[in-house]
C-alpha positions as CSV (number, residue, x, y, z in Angstrom):
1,X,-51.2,-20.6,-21.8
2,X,-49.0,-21.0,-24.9
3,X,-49.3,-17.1,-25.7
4,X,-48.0,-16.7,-21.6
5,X,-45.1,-18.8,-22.4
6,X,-44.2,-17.7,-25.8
7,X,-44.1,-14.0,-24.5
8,X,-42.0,-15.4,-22.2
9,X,-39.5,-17.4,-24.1
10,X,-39.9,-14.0,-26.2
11,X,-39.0,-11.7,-23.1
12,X,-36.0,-13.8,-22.2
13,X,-34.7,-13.7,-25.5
14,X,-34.3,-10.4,-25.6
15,X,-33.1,-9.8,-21.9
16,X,-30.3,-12.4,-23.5
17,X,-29.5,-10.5,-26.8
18,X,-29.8,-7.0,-24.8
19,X,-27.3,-8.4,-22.1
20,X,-24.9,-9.7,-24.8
21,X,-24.9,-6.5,-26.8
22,X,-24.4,-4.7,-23.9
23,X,-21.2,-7.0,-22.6
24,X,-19.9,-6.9,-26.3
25,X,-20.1,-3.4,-26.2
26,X,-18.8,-2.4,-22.5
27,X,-15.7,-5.0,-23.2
28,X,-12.7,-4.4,-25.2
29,X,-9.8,-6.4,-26.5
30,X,-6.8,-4.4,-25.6
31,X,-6.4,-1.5,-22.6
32,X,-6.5,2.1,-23.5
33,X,-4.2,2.9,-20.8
34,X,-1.1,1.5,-20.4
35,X,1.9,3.0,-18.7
36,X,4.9,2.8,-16.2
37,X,4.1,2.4,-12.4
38,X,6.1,5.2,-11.0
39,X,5.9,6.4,-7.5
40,X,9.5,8.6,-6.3
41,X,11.1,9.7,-3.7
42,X,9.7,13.0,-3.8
43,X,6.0,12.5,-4.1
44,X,6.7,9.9,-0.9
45,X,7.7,13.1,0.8
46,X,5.2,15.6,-0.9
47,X,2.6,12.5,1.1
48,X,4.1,12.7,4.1
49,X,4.3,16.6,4.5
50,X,0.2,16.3,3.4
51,X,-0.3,13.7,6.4
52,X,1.7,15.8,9.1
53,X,0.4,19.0,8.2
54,X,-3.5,17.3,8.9
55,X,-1.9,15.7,11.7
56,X,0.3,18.4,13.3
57,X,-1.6,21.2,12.4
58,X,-5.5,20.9,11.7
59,X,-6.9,20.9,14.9
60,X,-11.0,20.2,15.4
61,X,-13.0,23.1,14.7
62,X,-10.8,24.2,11.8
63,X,-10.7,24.9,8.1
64,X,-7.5,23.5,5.9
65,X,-7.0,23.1,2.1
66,X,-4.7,19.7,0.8
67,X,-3.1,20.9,-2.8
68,X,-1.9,17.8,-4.7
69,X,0.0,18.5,-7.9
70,X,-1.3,17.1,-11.1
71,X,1.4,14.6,-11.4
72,X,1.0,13.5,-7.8
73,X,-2.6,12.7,-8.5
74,X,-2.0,11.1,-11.6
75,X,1.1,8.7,-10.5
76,X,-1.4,7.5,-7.2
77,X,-4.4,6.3,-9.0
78,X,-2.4,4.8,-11.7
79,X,0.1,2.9,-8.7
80,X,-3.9,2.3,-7.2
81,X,-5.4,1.1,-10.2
82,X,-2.3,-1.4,-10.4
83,X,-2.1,-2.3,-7.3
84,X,-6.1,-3.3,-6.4
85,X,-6.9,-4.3,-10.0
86,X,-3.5,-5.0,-12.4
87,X,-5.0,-1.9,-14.1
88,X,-3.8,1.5,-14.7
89,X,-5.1,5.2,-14.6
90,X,-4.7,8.2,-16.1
91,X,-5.9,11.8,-15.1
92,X,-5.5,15.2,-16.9
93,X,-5.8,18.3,-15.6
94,X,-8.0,21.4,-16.9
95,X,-9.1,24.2,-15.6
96,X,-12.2,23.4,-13.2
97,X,-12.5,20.0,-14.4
98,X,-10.1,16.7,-14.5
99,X,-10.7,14.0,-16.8
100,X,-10.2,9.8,-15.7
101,X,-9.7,7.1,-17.8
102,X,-9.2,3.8,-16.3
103,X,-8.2,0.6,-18.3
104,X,-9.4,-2.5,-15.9
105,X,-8.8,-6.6,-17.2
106,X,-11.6,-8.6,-16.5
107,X,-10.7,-10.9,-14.0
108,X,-9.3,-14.6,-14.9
109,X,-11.7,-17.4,-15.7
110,X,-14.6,-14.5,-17.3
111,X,-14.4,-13.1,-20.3
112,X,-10.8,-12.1,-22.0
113,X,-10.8,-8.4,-22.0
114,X,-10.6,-5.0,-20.5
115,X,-13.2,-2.7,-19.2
116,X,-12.0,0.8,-20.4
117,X,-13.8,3.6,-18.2
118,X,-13.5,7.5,-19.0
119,X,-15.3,10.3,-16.7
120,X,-15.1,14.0,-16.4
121,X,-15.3,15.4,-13.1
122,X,-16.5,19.2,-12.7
123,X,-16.3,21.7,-10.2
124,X,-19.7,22.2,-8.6
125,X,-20.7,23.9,-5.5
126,X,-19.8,21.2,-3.0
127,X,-18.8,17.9,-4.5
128,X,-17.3,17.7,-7.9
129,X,-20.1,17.2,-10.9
130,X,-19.7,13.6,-13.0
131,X,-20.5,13.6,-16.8
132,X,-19.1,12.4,-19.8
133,X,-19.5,8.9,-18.3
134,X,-18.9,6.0,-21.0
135,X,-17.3,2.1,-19.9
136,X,-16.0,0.7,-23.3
137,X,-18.6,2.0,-26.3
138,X,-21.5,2.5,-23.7
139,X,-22.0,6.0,-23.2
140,X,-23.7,6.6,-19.5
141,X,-26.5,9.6,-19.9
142,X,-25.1,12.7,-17.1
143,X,-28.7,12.5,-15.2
144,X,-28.0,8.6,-14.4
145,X,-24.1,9.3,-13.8
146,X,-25.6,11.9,-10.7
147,X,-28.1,9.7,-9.6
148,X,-25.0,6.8,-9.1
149,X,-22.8,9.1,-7.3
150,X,-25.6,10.4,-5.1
151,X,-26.2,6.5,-3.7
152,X,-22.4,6.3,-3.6
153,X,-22.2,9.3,-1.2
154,X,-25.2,8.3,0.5
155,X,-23.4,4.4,0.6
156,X,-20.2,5.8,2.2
157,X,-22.0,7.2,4.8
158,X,-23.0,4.4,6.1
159,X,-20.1,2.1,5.1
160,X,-17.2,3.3,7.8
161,X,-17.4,5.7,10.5
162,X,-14.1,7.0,8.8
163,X,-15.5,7.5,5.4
164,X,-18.0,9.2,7.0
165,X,-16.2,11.4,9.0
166,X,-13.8,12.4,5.5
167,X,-16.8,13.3,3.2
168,X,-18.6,15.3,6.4
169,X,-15.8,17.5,6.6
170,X,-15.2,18.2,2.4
171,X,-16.2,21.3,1.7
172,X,-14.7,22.0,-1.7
173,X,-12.8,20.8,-5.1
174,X,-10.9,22.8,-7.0
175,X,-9.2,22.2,-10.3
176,X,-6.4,23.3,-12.2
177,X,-3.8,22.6,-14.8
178,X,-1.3,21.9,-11.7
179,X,-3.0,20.7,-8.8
180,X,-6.1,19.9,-7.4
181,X,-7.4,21.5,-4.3
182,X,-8.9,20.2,-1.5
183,X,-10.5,22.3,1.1
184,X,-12.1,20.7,4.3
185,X,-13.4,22.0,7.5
186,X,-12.1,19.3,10.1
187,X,-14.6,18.6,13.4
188,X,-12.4,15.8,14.2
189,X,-13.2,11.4,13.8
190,X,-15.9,11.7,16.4
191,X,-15.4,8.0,17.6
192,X,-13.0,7.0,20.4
193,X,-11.1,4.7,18.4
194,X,-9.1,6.6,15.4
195,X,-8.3,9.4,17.8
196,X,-5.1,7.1,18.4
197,X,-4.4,6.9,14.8
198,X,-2.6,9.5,12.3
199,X,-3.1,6.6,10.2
200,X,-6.1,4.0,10.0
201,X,-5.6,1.4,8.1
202,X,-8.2,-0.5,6.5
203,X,-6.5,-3.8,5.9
204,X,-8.2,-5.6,9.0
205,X,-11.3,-7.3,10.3
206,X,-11.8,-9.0,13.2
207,X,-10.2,-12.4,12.0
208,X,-6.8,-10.6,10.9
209,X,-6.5,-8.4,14.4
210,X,-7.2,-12.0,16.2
211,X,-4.6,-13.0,14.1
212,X,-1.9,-10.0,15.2
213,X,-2.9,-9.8,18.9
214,X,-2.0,-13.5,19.3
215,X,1.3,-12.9,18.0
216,X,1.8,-9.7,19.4
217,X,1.0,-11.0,23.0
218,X,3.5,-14.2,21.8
219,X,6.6,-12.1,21.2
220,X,6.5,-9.9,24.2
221,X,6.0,-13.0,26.4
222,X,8.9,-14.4,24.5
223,X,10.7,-11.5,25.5
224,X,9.8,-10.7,28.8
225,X,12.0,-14.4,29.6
226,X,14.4,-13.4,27.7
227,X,17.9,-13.1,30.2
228,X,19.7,-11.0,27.2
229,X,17.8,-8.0,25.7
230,X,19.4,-8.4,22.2
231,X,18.1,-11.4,19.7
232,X,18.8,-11.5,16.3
233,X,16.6,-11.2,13.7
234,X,16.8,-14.8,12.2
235,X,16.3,-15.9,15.6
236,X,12.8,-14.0,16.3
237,X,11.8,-14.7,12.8
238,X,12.2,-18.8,13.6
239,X,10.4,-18.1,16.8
240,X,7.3,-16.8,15.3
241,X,7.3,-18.7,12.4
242,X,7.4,-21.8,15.0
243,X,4.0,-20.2,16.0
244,X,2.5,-20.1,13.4
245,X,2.7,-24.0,12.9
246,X,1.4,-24.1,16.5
247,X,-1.2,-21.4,16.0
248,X,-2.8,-22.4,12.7
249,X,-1.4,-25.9,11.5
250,X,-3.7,-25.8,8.9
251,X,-4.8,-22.1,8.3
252,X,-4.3,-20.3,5.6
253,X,-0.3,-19.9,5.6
254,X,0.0,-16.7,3.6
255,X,-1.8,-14.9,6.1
256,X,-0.5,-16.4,9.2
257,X,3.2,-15.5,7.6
258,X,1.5,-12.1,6.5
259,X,0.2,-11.3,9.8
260,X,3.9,-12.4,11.9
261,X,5.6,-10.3,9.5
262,X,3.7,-7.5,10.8
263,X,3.9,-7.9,14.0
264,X,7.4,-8.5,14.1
265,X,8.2,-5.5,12.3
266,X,6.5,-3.6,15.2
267,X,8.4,-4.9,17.7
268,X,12.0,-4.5,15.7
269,X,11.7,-0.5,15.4
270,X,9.6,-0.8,18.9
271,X,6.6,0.9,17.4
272,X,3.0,1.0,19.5
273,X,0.6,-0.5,16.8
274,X,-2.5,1.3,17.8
275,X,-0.2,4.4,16.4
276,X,-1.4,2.0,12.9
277,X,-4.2,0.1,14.3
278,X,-6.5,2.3,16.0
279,X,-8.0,-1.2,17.3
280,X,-5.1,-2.1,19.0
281,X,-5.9,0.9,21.5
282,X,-6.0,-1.3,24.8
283,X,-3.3,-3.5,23.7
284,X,0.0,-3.1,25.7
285,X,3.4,-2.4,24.2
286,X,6.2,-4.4,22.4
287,X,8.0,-5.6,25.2
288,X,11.8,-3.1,24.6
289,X,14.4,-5.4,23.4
290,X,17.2,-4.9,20.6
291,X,16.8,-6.8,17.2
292,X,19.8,-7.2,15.1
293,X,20.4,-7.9,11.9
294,X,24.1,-9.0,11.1
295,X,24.9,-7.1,14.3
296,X,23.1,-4.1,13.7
297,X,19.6,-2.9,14.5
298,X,19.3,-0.4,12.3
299,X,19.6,-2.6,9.2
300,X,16.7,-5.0,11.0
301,X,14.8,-2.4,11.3
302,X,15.1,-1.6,7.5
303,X,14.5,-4.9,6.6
304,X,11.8,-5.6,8.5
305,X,9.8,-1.9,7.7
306,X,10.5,-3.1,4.0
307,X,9.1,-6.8,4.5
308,X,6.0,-5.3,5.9
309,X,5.7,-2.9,3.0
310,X,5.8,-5.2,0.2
311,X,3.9,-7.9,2.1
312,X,0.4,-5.2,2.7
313,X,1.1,-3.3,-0.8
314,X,4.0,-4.4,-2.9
315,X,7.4,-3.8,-4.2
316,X,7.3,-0.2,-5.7
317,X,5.7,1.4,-2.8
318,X,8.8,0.1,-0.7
319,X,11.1,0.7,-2.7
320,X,10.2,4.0,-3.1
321,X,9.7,4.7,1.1
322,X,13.6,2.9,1.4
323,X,14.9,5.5,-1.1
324,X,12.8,8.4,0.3
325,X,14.3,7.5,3.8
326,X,18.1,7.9,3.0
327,X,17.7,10.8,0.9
328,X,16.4,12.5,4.3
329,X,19.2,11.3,5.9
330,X,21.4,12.2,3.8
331,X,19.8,16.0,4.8
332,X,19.2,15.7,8.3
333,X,19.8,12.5,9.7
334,X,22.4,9.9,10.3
335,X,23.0,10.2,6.5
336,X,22.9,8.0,3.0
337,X,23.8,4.4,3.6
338,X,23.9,1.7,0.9
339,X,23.8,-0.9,3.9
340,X,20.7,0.5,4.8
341,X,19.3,-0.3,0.8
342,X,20.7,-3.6,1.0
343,X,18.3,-4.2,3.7
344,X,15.3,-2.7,2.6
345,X,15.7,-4.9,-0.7
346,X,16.9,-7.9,1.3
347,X,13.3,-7.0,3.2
348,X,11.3,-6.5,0.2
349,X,12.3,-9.5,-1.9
350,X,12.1,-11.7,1.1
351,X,8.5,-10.6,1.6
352,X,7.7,-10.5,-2.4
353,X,8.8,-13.8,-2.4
354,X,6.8,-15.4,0.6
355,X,3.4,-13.5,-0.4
356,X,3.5,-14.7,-3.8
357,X,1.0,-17.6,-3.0
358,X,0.4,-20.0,-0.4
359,X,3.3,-22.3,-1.6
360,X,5.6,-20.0,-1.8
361,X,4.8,-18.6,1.7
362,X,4.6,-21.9,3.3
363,X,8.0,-22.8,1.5
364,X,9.9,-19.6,3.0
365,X,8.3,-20.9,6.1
366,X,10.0,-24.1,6.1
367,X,13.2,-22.5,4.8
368,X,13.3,-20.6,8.1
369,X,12.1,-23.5,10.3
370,X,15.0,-25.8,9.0
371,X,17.2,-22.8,10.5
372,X,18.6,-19.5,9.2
373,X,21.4,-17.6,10.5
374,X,21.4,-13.1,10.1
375,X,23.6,-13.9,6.9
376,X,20.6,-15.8,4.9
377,X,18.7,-12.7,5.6
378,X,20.6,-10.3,4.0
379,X,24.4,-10.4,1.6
380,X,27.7,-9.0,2.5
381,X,27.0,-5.4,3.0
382,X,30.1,-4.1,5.5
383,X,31.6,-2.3,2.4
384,X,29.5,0.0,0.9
385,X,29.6,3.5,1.4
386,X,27.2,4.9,4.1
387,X,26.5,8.0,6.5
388,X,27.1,10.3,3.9
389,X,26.0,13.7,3.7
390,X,23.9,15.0,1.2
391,X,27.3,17.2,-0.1
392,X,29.4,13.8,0.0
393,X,26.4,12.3,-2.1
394,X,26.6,14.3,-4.7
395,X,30.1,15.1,-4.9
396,X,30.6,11.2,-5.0
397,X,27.0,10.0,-6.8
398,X,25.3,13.4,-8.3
399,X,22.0,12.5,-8.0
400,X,19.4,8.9,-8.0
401,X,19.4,9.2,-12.0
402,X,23.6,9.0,-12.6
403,X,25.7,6.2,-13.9
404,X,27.2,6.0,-10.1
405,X,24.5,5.5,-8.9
406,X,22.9,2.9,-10.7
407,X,25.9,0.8,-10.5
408,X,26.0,0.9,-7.0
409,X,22.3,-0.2,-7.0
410,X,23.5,-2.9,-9.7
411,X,25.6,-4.4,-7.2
412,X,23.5,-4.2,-4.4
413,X,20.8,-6.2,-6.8
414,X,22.9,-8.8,-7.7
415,X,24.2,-9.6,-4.3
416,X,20.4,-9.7,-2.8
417,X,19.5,-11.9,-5.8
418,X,22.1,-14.1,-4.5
419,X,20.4,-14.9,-1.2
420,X,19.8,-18.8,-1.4
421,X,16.2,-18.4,-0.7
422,X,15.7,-16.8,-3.6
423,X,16.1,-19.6,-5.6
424,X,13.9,-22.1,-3.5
């Protein structure tokens, strides 16, 4: 009996001693990676054109190849890395293979430190090989690294209809210095529900679309009374906010104020969610009514598109989609307007502010409660320049990167930063 236990105690022991040599090794003190979070103007667009080409063009029954430049590639996973984990990525380019190095902190109350991941991916005849796996000073033999990937694949399968729809139409991944290459072969979703969706977002389970269809079904029977068909949008805003206290009076704040912020933005630029939210599909409308924001729609629509931004991902992405915006209509559209800025950063620092934890959102809440007017939401913005072509832009600005430019955004800063509920 004592022999049973001491090659127990013995066993244990060095489970213990294997696992803490292990942790010492796969754990480092300091990040191999760290860099800027960059996403521009021009990689939003390169995205878009990539998501209306699938939608527009690829049709079921048909082959298509996505090209993403190298820089593309790289600036996403890093802004991913960042944004799911407070980490940051980096991917280079070669010929026929791309390597990954990802620089992870553990998360609070663990260990202090960072996991440090590097991988090589390969071309192969289908999927992309892995190799060259190591996490820290652990190096992670090829023959195990396939075997993990195969029960990913084989996971992701079964995890979504949508994953599985995506990895039963890849065909093909090609590498090269300057882009990678993906080629599928496109028999369509194959369930009901994404076929209304250019777009499915993942962000939702049944508790958070609960959450939106009570609001949603809120404002448009809000509106349907309404005698005017114009409301303001500090007045909406205090509406659903007063719902929320109705709704949930002792529910998780953040995602009460997350969830109205949504919704509202939806019916401000009058957009059908299941366009978004495939499961919205049977849900009717925003009820049509003008939003304004200091007597304009346009600007409540900007503020509110940024709000709902920043409040699902953060402040760079929006930041980057408000900038990409006037620089296409400074081409095409109604043209560049500063106003229009000042409310997508009036938007996004309203939203950063209230998702930045449940005190903070449930302060904002009772900010707006007490009562707000239009000019709480966003600064004086009636004289900066705006509708200007993209030949008035640069014959008055140059470009994003001048001077001009960045003193204009200087003072557009400093008046948002002004907004009293900044300071709360």
């Amino acid at each position: 009996m004592w022999k049973l236990l001491n090659l127990t105690g013995i066993c244990t022991l060095i489970l213990v001693v294997t696992l803490a040599i292990m942790t010492y090794l796969a754990i480092d003190s300091h990040p191999r990676i760290e860099r800027e979070i960059s996403i521009t103007p021009e990689q939003i667009a390169r995205a878009k054109d990539i998501l209306d080409t699938h939608r527009y063009q690829v049709r079921p029954g048909t082959s298509a190849t996505v090209r993403i430049q190298a820089d593309d590639l790289d600036n996403a996973l890093n802004y991913l890395a960042y944004h799911l984990a407070q980490g940051h990525a980096k991917v280079t380019m070669h010929d026929k293979s791309a390597q990954i190095q990802l620089s992870l902190p553990i998360p609070p109350g663990m260990i202090t430190g960072y996991l440090n991941l590097q991988a090589t991916l390969t071309e192969g005849k289908s999927f992309p090989e892995l190799s060259s796996v190591s996490i820290g000073k652990i190096q992670i033999p090829d023959i195990l690294a396939g075997q993990l990937t195969e029960k990913l694949l084989a996971w992701l399968q079964t995890a979504s209809p949508d994953a599985r729809a995506g990895l039963d139409a890849f065909r093909k991944l090609r590498f090269s210095r300057n882009e990678v290459a993906i080629s599928y072969f496109w028999k369509g979703w194959g369930i009901d529900k994404a076929s209304y969706s250019p777009v499915s977002l993942p962000f939702f389970d049944r508790q958070a679309l609960d959450k939106l269809s009570h609001y949603h079904h809120f404002l448009n029977e809000q509106n349907r009374k309404r005698v005017s068909h114009t409301i303001t949008l500090s007045e909406i805003l205090t509406q659903i906010m007063q719902e929320t206290v109705r709704h949930s009076p002792n529910g998780n704040v953040l995602e009460e104020f997350r969830a109205a912020i949504l919704v509202t933005a939806f019916h401000v630029v009058q957009f059908p969610l299941r366009l978004v939210i495939p499961e919205t599909a049977d849900w009717p409308d925003p009820v049509r009514i003008n939003v304004t924001l200091d007597g304009r729609n346009d600007l409540a629509m900007h503020f509110m598109a940024s709000a709902v931004i920043t409040a699902y991902s953060d402040t760079t992405l929006s930041n980057a989609i408000g900038l990409y915006k006037e620089l296409e209509d400074s081409r095409s559209g109604s043209g560049f307007s500063f106003n229009d800025l000042m409310a997508d950063r009036s938007g996004t620092r309203f939203a950063e502010k209230a998702m930045a934890s449940q005190d903070s959102a449930r302060r904002m809440r009772n900010i707006i409660l007490a009562g707000i007017h239009d000019t709480d939401l966003i600064p004086h913005w009636s004289d900066l320049p705006e509708h200007m072509s993209e030949t008035a832009f640069k014959a008055r600005f140059g470009s994003t990167s001048s001077p001009r430019y960045h003193e204009m955004m200087d003072k557009i800063e400093q008046r948002v930063a002004s907004l009293k509920w900044l300071r709360y």
